[in-house]
C-alpha positions as CSV (number, residue, x, y, z in Angstrom):
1,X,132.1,73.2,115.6
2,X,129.3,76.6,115.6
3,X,126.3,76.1,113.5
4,X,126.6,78.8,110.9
5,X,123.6,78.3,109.4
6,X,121.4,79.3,112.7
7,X,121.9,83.3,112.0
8,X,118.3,85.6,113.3
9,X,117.5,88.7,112.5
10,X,116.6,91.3,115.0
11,X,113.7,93.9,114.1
12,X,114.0,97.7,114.5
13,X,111.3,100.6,114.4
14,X,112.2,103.7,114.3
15,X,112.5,107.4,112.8
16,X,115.0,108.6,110.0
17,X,116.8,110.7,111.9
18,X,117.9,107.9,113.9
19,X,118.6,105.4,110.9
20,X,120.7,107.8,109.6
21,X,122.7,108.4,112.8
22,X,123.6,104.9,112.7
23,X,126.1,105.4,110.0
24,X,128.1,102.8,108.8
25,X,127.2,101.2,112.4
26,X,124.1,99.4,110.7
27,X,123.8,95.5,111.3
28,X,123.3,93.7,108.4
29,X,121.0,91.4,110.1
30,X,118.7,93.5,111.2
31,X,115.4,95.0,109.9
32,X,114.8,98.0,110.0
33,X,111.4,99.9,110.2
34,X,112.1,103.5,109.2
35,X,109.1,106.0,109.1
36,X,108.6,110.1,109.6
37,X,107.3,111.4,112.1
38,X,104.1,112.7,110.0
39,X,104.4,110.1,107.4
40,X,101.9,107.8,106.2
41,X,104.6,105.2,104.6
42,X,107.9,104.0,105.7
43,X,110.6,102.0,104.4
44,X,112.2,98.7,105.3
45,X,116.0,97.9,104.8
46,X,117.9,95.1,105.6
47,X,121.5,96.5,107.2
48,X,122.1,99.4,104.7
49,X,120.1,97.5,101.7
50,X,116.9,99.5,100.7
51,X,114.5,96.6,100.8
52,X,111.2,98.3,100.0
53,X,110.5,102.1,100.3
54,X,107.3,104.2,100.2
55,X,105.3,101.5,102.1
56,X,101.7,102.8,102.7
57,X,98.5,101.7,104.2
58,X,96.3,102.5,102.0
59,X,92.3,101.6,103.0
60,X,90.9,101.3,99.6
61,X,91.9,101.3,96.3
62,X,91.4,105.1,95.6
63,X,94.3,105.6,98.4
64,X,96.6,103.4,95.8
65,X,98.6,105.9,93.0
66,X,99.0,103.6,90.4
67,X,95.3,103.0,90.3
68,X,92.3,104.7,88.3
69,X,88.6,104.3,89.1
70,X,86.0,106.2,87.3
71,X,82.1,105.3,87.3
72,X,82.7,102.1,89.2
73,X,79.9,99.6,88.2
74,X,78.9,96.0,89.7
75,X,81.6,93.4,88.3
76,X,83.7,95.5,86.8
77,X,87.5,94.3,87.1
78,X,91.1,95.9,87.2
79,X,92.9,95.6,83.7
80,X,96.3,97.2,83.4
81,X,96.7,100.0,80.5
82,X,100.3,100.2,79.6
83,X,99.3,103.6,77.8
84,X,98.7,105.0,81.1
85,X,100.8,102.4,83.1
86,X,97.9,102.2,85.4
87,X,95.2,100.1,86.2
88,X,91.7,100.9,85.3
89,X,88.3,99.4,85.8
């Protein structure tokens, strides 16, 4: 009797175009690395599923959109304002 419990999932890089070539041909255990050519993010999915999109590597926290610094001072920390649904030192 199979072990159905053993399933893997295969890993995928690639561009958009070719993700969306696939189709209906995408394999619902896989993960798939999606990025533009001249993109600084990508976006992962599982199969056809939209796991997380936008993904960026941002090297500090200015690079980060939902973040606002001004006059940064020793030991100052992040709060969140829900006015400006950001966070702000």
């Amino acid at each position: 009797m199979p072990n159905t419990l053993n399933k893997y999932v295969k890993f995928v890089r690639g561009s958009k175009t070719a993700f969306e070539n696939l189709g209906t041909r995408k394999d619902n255990d896989t993960l798939y690395f999606i990025y533009g050519e001249n993109d600084s993010s990508g976006e992962l999915y599982l199969g056809s599923r939209l796991i997380r999109g936008g993904i960026s590597s941002a090297g500090k926290l200015s690079d980060l959109s939902d973040i606002v610094l001004n006059e940064v001072k020793t030991n100052q920390v992040l709060t969140y304002n829900e006015e400006q649904k950001k966070w702000v030192n």
